[in-house]
PyMOL commands that place a pseudoatom at each C-alpha (Angstrom):
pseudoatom trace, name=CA, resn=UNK, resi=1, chain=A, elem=C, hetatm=0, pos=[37.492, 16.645, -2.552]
pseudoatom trace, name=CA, resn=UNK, resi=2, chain=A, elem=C, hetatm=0, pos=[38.931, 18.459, -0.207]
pseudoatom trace, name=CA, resn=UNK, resi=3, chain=A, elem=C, hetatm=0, pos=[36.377, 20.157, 1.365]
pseudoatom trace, name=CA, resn=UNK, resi=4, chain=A, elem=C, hetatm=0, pos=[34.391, 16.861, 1.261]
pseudoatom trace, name=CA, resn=UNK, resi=5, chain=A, elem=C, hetatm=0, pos=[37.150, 15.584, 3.926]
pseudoatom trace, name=CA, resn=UNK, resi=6, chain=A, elem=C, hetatm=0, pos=[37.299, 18.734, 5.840]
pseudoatom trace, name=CA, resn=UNK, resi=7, chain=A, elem=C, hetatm=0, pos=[32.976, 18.452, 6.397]
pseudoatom trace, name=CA, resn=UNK, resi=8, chain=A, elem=C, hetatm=0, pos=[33.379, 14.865, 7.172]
pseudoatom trace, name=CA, resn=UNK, resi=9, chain=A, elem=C, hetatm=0, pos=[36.381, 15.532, 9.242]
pseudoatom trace, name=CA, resn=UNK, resi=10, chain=A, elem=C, hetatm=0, pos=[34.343, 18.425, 11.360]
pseudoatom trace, name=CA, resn=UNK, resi=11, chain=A, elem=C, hetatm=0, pos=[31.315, 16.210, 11.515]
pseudoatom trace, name=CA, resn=UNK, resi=12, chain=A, elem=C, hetatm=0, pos=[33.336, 13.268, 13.199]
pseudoatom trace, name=CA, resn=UNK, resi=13, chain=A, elem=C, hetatm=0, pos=[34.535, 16.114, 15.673]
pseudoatom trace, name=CA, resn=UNK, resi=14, chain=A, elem=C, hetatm=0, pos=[30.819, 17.344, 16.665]
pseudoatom trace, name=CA, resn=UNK, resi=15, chain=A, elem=C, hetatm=0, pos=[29.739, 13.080, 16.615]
pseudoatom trace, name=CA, resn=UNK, resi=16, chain=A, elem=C, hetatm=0, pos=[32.753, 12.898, 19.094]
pseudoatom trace, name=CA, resn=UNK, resi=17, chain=A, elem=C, hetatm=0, pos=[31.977, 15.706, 21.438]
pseudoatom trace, name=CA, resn=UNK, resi=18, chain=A, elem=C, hetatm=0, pos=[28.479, 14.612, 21.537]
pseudoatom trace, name=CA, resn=UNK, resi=19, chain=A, elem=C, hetatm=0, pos=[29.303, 11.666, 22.365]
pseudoatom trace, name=CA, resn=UNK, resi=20, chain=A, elem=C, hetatm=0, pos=[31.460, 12.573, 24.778]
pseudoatom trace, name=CA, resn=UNK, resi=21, chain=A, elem=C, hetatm=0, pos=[28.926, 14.919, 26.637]
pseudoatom trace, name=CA, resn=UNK, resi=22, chain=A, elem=C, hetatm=0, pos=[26.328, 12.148, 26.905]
pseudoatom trace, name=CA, resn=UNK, resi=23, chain=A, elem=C, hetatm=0, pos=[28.929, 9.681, 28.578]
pseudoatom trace, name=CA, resn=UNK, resi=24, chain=A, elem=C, hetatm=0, pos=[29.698, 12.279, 31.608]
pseudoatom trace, name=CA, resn=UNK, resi=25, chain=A, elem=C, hetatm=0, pos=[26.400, 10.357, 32.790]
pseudoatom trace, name=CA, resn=UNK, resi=26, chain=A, elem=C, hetatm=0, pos=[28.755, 7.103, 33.278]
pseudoatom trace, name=CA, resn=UNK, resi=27, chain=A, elem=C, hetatm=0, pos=[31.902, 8.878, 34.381]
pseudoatom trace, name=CA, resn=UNK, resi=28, chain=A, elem=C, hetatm=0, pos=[29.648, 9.634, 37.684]
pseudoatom trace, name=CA, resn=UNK, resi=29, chain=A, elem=C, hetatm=0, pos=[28.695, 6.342, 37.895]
pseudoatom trace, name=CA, resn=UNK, resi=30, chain=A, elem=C, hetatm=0, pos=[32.424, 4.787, 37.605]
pseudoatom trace, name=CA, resn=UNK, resi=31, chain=A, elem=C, hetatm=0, pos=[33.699, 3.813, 40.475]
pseudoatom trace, name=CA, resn=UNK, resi=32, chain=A, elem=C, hetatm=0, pos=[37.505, 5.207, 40.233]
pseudoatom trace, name=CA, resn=UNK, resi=33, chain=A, elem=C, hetatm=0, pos=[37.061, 7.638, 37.317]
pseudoatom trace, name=CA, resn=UNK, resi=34, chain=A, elem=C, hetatm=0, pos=[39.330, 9.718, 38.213]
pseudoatom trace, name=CA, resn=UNK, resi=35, chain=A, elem=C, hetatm=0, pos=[42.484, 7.341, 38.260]
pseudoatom trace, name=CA, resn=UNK, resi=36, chain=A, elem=C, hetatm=0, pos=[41.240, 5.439, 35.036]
pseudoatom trace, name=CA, resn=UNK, resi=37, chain=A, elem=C, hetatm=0, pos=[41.021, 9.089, 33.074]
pseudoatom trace, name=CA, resn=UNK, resi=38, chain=A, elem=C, hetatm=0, pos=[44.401, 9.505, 34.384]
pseudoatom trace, name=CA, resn=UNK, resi=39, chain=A, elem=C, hetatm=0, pos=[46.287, 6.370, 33.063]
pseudoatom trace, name=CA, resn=UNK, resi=40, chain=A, elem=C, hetatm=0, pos=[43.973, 6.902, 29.800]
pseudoatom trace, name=CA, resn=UNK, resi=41, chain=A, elem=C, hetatm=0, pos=[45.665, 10.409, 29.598]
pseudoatom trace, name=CA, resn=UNK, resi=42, chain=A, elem=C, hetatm=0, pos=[49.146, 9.013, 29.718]
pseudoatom trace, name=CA, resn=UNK, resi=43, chain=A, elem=C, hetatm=0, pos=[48.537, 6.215, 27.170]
pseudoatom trace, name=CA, resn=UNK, resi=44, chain=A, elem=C, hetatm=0, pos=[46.849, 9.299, 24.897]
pseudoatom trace, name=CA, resn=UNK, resi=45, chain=A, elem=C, hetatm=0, pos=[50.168, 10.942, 25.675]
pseudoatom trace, name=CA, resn=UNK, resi=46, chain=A, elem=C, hetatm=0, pos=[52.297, 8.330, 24.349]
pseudoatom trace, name=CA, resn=UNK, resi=47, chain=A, elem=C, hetatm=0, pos=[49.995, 7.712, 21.526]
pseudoatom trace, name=CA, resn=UNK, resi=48, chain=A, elem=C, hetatm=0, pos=[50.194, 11.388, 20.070]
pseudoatom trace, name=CA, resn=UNK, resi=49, chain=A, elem=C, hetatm=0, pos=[53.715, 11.152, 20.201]
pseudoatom trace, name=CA, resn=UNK, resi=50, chain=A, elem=C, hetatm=0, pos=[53.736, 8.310, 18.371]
pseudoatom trace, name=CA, resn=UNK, resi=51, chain=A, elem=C, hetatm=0, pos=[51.308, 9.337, 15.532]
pseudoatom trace, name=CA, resn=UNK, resi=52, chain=A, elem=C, hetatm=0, pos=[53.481, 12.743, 15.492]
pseudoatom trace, name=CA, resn=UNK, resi=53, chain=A, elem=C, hetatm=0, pos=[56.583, 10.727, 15.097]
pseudoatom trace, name=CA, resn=UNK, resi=54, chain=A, elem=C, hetatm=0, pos=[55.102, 9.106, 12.303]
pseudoatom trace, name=CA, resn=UNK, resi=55, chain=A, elem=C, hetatm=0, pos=[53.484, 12.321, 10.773]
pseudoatom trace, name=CA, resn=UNK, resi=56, chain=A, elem=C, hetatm=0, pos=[56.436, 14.545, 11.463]
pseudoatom trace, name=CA, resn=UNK, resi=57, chain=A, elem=C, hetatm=0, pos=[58.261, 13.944, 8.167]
pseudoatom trace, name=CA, resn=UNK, resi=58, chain=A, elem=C, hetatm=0, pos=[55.278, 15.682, 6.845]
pseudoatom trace, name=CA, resn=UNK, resi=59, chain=A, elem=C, hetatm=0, pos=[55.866, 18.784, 7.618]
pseudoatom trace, name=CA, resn=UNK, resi=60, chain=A, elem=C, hetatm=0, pos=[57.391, 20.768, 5.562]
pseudoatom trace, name=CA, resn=UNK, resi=61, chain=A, elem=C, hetatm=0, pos=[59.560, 22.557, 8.238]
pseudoatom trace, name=CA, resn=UNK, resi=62, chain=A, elem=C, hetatm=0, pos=[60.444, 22.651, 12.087]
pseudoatom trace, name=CA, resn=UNK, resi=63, chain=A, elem=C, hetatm=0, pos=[57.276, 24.646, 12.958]
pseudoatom trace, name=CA, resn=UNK, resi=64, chain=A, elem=C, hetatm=0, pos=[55.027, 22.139, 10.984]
pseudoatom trace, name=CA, resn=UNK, resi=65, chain=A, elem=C, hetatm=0, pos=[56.394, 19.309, 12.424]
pseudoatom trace, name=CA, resn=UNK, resi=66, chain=A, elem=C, hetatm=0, pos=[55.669, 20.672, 15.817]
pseudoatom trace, name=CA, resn=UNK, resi=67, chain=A, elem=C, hetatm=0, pos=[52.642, 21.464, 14.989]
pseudoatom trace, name=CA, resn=UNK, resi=68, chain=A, elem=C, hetatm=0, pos=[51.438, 17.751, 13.704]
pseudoatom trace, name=CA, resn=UNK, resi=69, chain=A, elem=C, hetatm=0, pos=[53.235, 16.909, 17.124]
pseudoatom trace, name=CA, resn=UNK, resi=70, chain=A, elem=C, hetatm=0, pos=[51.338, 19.342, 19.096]
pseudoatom trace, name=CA, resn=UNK, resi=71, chain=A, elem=C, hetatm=0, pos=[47.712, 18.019, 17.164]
pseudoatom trace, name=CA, resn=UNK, resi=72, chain=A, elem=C, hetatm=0, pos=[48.025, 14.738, 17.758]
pseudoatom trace, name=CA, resn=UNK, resi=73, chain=A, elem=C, hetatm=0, pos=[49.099, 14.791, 21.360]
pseudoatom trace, name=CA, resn=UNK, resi=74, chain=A, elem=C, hetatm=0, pos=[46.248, 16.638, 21.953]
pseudoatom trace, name=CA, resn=UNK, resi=75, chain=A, elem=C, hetatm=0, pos=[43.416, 15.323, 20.113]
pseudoatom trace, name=CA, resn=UNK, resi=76, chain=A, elem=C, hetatm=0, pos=[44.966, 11.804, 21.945]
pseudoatom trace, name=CA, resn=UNK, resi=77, chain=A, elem=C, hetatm=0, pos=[45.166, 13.052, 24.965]
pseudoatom trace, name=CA, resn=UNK, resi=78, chain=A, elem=C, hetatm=0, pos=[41.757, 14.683, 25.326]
pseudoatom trace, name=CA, resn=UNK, resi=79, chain=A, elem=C, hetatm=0, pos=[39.798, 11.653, 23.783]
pseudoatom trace, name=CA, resn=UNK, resi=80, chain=A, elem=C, hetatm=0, pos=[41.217, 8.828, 26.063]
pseudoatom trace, name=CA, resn=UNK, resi=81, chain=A, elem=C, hetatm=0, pos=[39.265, 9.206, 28.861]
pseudoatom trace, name=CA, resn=UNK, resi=82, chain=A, elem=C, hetatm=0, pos=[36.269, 8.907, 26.763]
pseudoatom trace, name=CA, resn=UNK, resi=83, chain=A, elem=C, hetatm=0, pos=[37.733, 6.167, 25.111]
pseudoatom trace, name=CA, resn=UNK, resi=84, chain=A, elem=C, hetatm=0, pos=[38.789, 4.114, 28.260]
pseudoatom trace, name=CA, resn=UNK, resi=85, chain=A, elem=C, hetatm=0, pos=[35.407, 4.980, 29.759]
pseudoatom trace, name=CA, resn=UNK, resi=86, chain=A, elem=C, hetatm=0, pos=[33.335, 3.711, 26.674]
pseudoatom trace, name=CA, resn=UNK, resi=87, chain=A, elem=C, hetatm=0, pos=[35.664, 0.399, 26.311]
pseudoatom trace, name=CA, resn=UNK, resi=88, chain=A, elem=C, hetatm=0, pos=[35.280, -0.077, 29.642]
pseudoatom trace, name=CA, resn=UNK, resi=89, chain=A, elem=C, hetatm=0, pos=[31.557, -0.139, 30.309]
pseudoatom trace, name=CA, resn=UNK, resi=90, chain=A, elem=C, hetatm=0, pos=[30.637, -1.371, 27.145]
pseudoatom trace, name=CA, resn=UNK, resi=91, chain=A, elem=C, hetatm=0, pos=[33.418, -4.146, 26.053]
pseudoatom trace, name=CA, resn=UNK, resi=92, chain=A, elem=C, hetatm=0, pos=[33.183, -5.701, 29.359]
pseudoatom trace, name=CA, resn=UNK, resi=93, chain=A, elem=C, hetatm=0, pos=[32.902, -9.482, 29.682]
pseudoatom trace, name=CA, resn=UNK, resi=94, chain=A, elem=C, hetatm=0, pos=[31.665, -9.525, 32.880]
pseudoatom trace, name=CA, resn=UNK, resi=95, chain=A, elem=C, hetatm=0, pos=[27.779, -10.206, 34.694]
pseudoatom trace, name=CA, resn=UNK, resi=96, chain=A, elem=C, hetatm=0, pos=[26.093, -7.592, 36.164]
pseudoatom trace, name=CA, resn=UNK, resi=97, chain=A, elem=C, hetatm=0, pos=[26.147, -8.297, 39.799]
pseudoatom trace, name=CA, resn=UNK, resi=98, chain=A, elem=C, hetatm=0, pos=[24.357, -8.039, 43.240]
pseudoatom trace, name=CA, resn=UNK, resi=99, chain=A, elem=C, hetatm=0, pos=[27.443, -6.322, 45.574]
pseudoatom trace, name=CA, resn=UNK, resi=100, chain=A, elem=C, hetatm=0, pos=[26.298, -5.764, 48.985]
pseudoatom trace, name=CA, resn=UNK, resi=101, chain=A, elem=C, hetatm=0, pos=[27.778, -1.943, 49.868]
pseudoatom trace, name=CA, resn=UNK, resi=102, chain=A, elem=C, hetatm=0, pos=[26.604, -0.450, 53.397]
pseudoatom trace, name=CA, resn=UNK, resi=103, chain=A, elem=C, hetatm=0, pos=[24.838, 2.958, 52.805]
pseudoatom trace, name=CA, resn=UNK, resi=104, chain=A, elem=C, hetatm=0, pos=[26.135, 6.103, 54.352]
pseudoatom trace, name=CA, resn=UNK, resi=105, chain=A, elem=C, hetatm=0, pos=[23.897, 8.777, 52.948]
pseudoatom trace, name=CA, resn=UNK, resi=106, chain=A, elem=C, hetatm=0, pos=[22.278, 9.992, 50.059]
pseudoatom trace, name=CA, resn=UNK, resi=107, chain=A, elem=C, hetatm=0, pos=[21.826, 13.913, 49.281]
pseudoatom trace, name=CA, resn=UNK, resi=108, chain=A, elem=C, hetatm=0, pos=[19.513, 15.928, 46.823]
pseudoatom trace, name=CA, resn=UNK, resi=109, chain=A, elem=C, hetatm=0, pos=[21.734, 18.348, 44.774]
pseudoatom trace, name=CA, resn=UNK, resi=110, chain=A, elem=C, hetatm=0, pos=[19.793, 21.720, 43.127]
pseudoatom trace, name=CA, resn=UNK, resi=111, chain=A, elem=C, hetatm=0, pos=[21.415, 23.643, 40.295]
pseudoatom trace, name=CA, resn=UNK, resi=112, chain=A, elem=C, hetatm=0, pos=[20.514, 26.394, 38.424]
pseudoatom trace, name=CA, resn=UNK, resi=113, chain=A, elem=C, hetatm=0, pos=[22.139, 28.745, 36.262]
pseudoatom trace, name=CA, resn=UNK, resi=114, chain=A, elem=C, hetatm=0, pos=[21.011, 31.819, 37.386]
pseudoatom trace, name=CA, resn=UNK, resi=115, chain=A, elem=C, hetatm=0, pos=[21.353, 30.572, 40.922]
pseudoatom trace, name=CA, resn=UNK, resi=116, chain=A, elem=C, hetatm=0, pos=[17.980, 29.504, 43.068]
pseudoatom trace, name=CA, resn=UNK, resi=117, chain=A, elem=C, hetatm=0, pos=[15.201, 32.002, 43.731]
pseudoatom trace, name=CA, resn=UNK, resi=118, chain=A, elem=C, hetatm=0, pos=[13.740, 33.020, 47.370]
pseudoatom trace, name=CA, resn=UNK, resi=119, chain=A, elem=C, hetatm=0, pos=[10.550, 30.889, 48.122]
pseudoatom trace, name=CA, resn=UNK, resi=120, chain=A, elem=C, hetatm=0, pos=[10.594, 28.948, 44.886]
pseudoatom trace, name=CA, resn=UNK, resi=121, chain=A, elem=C, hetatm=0, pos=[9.522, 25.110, 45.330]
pseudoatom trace, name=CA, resn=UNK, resi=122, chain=A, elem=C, hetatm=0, pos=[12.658, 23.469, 43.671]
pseudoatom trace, name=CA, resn=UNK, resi=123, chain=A, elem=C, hetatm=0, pos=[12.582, 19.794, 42.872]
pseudoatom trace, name=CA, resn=UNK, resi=124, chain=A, elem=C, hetatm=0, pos=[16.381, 18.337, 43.118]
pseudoatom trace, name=CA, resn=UNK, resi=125, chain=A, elem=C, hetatm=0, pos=[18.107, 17.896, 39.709]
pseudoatom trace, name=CA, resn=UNK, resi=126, chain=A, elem=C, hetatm=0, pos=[19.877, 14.721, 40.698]
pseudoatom trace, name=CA, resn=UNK, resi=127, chain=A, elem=C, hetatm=0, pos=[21.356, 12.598, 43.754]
pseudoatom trace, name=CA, resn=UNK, resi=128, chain=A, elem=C, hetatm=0, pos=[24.381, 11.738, 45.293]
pseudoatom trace, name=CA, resn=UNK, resi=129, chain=A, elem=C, hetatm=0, pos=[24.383, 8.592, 47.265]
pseudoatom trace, name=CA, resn=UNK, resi=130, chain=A, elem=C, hetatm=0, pos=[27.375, 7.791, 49.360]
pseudoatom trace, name=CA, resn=UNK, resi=131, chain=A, elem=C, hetatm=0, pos=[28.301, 4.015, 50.065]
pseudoatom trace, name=CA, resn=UNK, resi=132, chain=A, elem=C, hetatm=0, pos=[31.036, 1.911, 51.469]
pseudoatom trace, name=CA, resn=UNK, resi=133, chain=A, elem=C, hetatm=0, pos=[32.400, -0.505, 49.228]
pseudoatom trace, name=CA, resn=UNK, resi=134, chain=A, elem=C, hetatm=0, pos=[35.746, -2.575, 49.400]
pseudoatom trace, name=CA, resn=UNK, resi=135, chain=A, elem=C, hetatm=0, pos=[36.207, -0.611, 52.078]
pseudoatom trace, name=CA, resn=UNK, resi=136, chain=A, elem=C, hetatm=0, pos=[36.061, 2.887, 51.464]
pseudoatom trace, name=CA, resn=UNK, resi=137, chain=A, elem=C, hetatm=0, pos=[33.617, 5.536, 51.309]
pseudoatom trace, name=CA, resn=UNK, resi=138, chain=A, elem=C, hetatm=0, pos=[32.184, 6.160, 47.495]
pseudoatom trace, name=CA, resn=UNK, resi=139, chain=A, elem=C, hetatm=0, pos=[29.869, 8.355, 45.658]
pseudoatom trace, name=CA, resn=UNK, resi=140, chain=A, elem=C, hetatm=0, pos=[27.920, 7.831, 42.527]
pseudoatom trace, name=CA, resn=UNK, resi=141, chain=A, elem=C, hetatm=0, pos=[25.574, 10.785, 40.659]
pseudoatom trace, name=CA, resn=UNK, resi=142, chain=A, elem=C, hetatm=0, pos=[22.302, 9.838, 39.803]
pseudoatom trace, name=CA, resn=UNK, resi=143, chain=A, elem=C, hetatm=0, pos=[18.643, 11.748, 38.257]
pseudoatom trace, name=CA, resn=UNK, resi=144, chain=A, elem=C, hetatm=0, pos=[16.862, 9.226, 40.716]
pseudoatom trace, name=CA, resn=UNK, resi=145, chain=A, elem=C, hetatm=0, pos=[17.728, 8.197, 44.099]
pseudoatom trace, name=CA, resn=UNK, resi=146, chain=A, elem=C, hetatm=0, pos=[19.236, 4.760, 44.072]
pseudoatom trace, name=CA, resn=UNK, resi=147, chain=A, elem=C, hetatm=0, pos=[19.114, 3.771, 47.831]
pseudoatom trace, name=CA, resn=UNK, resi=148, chain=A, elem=C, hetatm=0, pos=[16.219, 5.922, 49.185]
pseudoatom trace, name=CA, resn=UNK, resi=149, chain=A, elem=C, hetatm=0, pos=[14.542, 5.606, 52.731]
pseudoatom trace, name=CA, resn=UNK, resi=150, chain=A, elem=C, hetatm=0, pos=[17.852, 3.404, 53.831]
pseudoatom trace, name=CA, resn=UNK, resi=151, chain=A, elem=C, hetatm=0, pos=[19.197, 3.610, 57.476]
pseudoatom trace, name=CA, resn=UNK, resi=152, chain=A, elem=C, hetatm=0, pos=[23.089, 5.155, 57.761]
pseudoatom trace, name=CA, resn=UNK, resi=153, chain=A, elem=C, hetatm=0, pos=[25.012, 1.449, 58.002]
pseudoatom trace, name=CA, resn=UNK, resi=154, chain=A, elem=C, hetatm=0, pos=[22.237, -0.315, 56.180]
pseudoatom trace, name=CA, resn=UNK, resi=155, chain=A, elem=C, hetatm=0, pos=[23.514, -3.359, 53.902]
pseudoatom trace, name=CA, resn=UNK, resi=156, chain=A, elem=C, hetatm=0, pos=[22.020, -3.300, 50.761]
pseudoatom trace, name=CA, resn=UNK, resi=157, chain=A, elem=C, hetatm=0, pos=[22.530, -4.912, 46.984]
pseudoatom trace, name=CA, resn=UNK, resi=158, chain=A, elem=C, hetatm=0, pos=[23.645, -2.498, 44.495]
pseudoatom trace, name=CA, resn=UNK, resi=159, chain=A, elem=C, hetatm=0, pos=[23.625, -3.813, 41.247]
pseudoatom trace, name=CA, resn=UNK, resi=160, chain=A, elem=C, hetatm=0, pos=[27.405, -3.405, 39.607]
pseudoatom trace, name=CA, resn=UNK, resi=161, chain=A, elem=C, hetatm=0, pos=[29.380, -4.214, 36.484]
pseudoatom trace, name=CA, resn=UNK, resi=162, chain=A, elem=C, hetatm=0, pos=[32.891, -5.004, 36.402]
pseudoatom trace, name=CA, resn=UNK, resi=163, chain=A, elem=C, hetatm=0, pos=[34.035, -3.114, 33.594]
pseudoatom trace, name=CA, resn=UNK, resi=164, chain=A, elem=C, hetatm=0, pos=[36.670, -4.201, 30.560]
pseudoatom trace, name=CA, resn=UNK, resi=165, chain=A, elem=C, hetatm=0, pos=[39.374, -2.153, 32.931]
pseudoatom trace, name=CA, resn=UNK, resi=166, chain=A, elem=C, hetatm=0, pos=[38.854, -3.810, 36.372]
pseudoatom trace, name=CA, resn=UNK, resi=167, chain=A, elem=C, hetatm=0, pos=[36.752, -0.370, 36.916]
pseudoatom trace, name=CA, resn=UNK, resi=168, chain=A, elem=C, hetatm=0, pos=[32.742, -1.044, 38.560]
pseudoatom trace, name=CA, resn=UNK, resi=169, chain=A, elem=C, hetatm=0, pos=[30.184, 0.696, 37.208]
pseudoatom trace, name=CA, resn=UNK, resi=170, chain=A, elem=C, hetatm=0, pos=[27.122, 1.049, 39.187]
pseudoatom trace, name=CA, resn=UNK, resi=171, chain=A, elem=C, hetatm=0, pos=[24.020, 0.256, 37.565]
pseudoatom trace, name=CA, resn=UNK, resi=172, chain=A, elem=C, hetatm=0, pos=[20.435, 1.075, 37.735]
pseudoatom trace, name=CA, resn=UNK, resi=173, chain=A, elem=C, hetatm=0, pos=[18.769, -1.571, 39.827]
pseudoatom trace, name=CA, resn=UNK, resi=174, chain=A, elem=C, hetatm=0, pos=[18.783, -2.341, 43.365]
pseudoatom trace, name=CA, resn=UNK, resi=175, chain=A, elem=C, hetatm=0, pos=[17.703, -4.820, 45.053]
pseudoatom trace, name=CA, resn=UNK, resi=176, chain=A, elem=C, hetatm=0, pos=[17.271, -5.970, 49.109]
for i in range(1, 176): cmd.bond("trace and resi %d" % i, "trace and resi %d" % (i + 1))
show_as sticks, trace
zoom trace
């Protein structure tokens, strides 16, 4: 039985990693990432040390009960951000939207692993387009370009979703 739970337990962990990889595509599309993995991470914080708390008495001495501390602030604190991202995007009440942004710029990145070779044609591995919205200047990731052949200063509609959070997340489609 017990190595029934420990397979189970390791296959959750690879589910979760996975899953976590393939939502790094919406973490460049968040508008204010950054500060929403950060409050995540302090709620994960206080989480763990809650779920330690309540595991402590567990542990069969000092070191073990640090230990199931140590574990669950961890595996908390790592996990929120994909959490908060997830439950933000996909738990959100809200319309997607037409926002009008003004376009700045958009640039081709290129990367390689063994770096980019002399004379070899190259085709870009993704885009970063550069708007202003509310405001300030902001930058979403994408494989295609999202606001090609624009003028800098352009208005345009950029189709976004208020998330769960109160955090946009830019979608596919644009429109004039």
């Amino acid at each position: 039985m017990l190595r029934i739970t420990a397979v189970l337990v390791v296959l959750l962990l690879l589910g979760l990693i996975a899953l976590y990889v393939s939502e790094f595509h919406w973490f460049d599309r968040t508008i204010g990432m950054r500060r929403l993995a950060l409050y995540a991470m302090a709620i994960g914080v206080l989480l763990g040390t809650a779920l330690g708390r309540r595991f402590s008495p567990q542990g069969r001495n000092t070191v073990e009960k640090v230990q199931l501390y140590v574990f669950f602030i961890s595996i908390c604190t790592l996990f929120a951000p994909l959490a908060a991202s997830l439950s933000n995007r996909l738990l959100s009440p809200y319309p997607p939207r037409l926002e009008q942004v003004t376009f700045f710029e958009e640039q081709a990145f290129f990367s390689g692993r063994y770096g980019l070779i002399k004379g070899e044609k190259v085709e870009p591995d993704g885009y970063y387009t550069f708007f202003y919205y509310h405001g300030r200047l902001r930058r979403v990731k994408s494989k295609q370009p999202l606001l090609s052949g624009r003028e800098r200063g352009e208005t345009v509609g950029l189709t976004i979703r208020r998330g769960l959070w109160g955090y946009d997340v830019v979608r596919e489609g644009v429109r004039e």
